[in-house]
C-alpha positions in Angstrom: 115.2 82.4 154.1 116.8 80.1 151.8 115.3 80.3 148.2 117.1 77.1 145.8 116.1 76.8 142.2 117.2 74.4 139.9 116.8 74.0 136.4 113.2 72.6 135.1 110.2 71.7 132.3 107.2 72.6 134.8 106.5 75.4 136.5 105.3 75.5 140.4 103.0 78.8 139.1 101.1 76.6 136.9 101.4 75.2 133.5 101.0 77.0 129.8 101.2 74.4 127.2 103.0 76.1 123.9 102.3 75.8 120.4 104.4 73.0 118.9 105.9 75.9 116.6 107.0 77.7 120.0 108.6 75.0 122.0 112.2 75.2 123.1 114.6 72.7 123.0 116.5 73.7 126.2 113.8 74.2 129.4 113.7 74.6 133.0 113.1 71.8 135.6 112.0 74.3 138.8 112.5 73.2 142.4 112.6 75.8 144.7 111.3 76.5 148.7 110.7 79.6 150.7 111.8 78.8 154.8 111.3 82.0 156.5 112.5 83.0 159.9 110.6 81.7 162.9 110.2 84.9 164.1 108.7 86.6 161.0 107.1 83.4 159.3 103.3 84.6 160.8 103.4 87.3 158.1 104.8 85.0 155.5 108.9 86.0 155.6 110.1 88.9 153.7 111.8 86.9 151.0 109.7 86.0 148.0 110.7 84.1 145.1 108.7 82.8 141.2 109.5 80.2 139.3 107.7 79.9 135.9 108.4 76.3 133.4 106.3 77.7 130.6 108.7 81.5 130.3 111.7 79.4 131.6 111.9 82.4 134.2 112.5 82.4 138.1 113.4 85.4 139.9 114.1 86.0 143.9 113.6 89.0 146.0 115.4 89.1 149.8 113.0 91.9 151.5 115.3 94.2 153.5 114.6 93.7 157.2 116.3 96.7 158.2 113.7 99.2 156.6 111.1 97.2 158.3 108.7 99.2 160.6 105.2 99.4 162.5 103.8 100.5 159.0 106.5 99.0 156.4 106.6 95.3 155.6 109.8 94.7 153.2 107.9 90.9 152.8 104.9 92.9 151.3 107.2 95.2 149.1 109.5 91.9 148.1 106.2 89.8 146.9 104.9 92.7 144.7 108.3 93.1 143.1 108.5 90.0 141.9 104.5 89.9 141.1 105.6 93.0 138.4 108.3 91.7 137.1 107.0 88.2 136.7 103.9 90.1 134.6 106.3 91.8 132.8 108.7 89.2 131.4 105.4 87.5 130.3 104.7 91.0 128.6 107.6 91.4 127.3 107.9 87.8 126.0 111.8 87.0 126.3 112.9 91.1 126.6 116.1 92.2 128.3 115.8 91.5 132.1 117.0 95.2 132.8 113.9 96.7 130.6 111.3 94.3 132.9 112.9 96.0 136.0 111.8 98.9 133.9 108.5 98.2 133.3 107.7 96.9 137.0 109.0 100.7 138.1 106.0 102.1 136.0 103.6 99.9 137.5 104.2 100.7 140.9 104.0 104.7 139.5 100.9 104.0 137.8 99.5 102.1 141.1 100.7 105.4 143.2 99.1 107.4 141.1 95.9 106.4 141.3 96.1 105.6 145.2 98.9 107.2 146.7 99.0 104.5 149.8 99.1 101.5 147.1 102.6 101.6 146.8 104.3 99.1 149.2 107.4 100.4 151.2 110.8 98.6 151.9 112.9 97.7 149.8 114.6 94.3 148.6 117.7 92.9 146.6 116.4 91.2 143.3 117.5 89.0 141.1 116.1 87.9 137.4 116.8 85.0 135.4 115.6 83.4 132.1 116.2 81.1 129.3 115.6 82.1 125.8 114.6 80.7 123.4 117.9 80.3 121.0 119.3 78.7 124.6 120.9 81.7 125.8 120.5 82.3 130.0 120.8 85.4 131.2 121.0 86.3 134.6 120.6 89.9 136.0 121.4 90.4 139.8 121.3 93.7 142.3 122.5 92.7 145.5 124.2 90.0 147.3 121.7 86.9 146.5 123.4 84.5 143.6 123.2 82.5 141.0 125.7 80.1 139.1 125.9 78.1 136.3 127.3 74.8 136.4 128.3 71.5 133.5 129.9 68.5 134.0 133.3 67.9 132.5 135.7 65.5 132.3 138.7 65.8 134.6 141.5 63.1 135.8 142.5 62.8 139.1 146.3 60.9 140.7 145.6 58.8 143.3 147.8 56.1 144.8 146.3 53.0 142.6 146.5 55.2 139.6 144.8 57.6 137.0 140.9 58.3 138.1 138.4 60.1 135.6 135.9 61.3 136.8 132.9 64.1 135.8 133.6 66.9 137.9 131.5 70.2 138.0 132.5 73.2 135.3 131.7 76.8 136.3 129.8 78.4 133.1 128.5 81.6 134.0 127.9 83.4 137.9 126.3 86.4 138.9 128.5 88.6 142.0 127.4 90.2 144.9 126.6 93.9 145.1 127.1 95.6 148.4 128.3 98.7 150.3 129.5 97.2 152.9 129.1 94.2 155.1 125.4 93.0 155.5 124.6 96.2 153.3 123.7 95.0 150.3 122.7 97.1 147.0 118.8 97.0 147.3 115.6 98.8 145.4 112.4 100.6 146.4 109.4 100.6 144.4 110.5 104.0 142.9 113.9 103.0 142.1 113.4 100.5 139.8 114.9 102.5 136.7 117.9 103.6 138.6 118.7 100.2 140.1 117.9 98.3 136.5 121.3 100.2 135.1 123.7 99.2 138.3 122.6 95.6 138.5 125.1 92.9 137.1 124.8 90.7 134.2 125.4 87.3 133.5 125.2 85.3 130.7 126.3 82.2 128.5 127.1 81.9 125.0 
């Protein structure tokens, strides 16, 4: 699956109006589509992604089709992931990324507790981004998905008739991949949400 999101005011999860005191100045424009593979789209992929205008949030989970079984769905595991953490940026309201990573491990603990079968196996990379509100992005990534930053700048170019100027794309800020080896990337299970929250890289502007 290919998962592309782009900055955004609205979100494709649905709308929250904030109080005038709350609005930001900087916001999110989201675009973003899910293509699974043909051969696993009947069950919906194994990728899952949110994107959320009114937290100025996305995140993306790439399900792990390797610890896929008769009983294991890494789509199912991939979708709740992002589910938790999603809740629990909008709990937090604007905490660090790494402490929602946290707080989605507890729920899947709590979940087990209570029904032991509830927790979803698999495991997935992840990857967490939001806009705060004093303009600041930060990015938080386990795993080889990606995100970068880009601005338009001002650049000259020599051609044969002459001096051209031209806007030209700036690289801000960038997350970097995470993996073992090749097609091995660093990943998370519902119960190592804690562990993985400290190894995952950070990103962030100004």
């Amino acid at each position: 699956m290919r998962n592309i999101t782009a900055a955004a005011i609205s979100s494709i999860t649905g709308h929250r109006t904030l109080p005038r005191s709350a609005r930001r100045t900087l916001h999110f424009c989201f675009g973003a589509a899910g293509i699974p593979h043909p051969e696993k789209a009947v069950k919906g992929g194994e990728d899952a992604y949110f994107a959320d205008g009114s937290l100025n949030a996305f995140g993306v989970a790439d399900g792990v089709g390797g610890t896929a079984s008769a009983t294991i769905d890494p789509g199912r595991f991939s979708r709740a992931l992002l589910q938790r953490c999603h809740q629990a940026i909008l709990d937090l309201s604007c905490a660090h990324l790494r402490q929602a990573m946290v707080v989605a491990g507890d729920g899947f603990a709590r979940a087990e507790m209570v029904d032991r079968k509830s927790a979803p196996g698999g495991s997935s990379t992840l990857l967490l981004g939001q806009l705060e509100d004093n303009g600041r992005l930060q990015l938080l990534n386990l795993g080889d998905s990606g995100v970068m930053l880009l601005r338009p700048s001002i650049r000259r170019f020599n051609t044969q008739s002459g001096h051209v100027t031209a806007l030209w794309p700036r690289l801000v800020a960038r997350t970097h991949d995470q993996t073992h080896y090749f097609n091995c990337p660093y990943q998370t299970t519902a119960n190592e949400l804690t562990e993985a929250s400290e190894i995952a890289d950070e990103a962030a502007t100004d």
